[in-house]
C-alpha positions as CSV (number, residue, x, y, z in Angstrom):
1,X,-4.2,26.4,-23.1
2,X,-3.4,22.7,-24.8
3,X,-5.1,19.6,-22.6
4,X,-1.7,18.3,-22.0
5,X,0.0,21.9,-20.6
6,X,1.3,22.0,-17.4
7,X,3.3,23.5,-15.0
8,X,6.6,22.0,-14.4
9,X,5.9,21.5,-11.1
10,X,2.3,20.0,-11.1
11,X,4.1,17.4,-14.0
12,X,6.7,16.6,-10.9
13,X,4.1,16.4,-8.3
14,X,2.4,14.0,-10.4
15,X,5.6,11.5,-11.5
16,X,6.0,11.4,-7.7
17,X,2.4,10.5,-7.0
18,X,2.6,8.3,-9.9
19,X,5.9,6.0,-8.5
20,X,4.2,6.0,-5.1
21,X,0.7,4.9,-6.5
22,X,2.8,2.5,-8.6
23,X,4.4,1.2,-5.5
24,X,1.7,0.3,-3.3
25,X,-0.4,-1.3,-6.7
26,X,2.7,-3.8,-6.7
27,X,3.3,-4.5,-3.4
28,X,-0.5,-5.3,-3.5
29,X,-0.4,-7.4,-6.7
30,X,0.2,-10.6,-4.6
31,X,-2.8,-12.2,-3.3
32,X,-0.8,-13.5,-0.1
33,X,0.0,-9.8,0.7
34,X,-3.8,-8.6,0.8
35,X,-4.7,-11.7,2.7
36,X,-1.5,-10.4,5.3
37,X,-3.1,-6.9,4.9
38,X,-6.8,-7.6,5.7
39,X,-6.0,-9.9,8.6
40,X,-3.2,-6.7,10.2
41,X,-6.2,-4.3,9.5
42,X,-8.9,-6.7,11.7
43,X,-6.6,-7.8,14.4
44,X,-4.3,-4.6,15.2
45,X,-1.1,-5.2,16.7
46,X,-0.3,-8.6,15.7
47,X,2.8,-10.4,15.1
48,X,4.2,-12.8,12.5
49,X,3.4,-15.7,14.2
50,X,-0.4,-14.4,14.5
51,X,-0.5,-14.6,11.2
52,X,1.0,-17.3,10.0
53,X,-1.4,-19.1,12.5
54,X,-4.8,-18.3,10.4
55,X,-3.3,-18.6,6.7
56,X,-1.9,-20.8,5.1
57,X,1.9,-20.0,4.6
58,X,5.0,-20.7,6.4
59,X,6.2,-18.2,8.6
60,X,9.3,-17.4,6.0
61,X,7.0,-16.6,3.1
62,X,4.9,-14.1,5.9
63,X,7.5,-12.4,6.7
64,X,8.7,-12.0,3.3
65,X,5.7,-10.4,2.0
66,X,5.5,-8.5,5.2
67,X,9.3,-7.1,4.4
68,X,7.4,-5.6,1.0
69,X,4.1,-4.0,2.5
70,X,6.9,-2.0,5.1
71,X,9.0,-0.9,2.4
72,X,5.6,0.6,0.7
73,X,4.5,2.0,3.7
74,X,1.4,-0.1,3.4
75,X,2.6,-1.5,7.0
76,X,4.3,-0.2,10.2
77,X,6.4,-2.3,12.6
78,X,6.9,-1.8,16.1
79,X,9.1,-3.7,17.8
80,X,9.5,-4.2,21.4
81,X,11.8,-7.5,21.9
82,X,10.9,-10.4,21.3
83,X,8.1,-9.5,19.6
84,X,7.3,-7.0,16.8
85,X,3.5,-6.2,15.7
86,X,2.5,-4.7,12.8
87,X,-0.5,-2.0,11.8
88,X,-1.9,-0.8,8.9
89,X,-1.0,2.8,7.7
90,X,-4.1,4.2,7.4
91,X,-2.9,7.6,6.0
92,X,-1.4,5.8,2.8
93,X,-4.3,3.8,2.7
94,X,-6.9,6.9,2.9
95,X,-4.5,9.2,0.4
96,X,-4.2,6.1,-2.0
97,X,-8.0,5.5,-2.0
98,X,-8.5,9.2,-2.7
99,X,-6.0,9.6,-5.7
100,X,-7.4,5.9,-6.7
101,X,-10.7,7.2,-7.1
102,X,-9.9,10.8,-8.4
103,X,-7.5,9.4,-10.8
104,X,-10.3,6.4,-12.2
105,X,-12.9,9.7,-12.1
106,X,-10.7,11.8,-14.4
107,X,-10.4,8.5,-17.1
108,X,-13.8,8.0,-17.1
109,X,-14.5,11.8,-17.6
110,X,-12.4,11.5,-20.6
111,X,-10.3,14.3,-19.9
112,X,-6.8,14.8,-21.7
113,X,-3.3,12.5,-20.4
């Protein structure tokens, strides 16, 4: 079998890993966002306003770069008016670090694309 033959199915698997991986890396890819993230993932539960109280950004610009970790599933909202706190997904997190890792062990290991 070639290096770069694969099932159909595997390849699919893959594309789809890829987008999501590709997803999160961006949403990530702003410094104000992994500030947001690491403050959610010390101090569960905690709203906008929490946030916007220990860095250095209006509350408009947190909730903008919150509105992009949701929509990558980075972070969760709940919302019980008139406040909504949000939580780290650790399940993304843990499968991201995983294929991270796996996928920066298989360059180094020079295998095939």
């Amino acid at each position: 079998m070639a290096c770069c033959e694969e099932s159909a199915e595997k390849q699919k698997l893959e594309i789809k890993n890829s987008a999501e991986m590709a997803a999160v890396f961006s949403a990530l890819s702003n410094p104000a966002r992994i500030d947001i993230l690491r403050h959610i993932a010390l101090h569960r539960h905690c709203g906008c306003k929490d946030i916007t109280q220990v860095l250095p950004l209006a509350q408009s610009t947190v909730s903008q770069h919150l509105k992009v970790l949701i929509e990558a599933g980075i972070v969760t909202v709940e919302t019980i008016p008139p406040r909504s706190s949000y939580q780290v997904n650790d399940d993304l997190l843990k499968a991201m670090a995983l294929t991270t890792s796996s996928f920066l062990d298989s360059c180094c290991e020079g295998k095939c694309c």
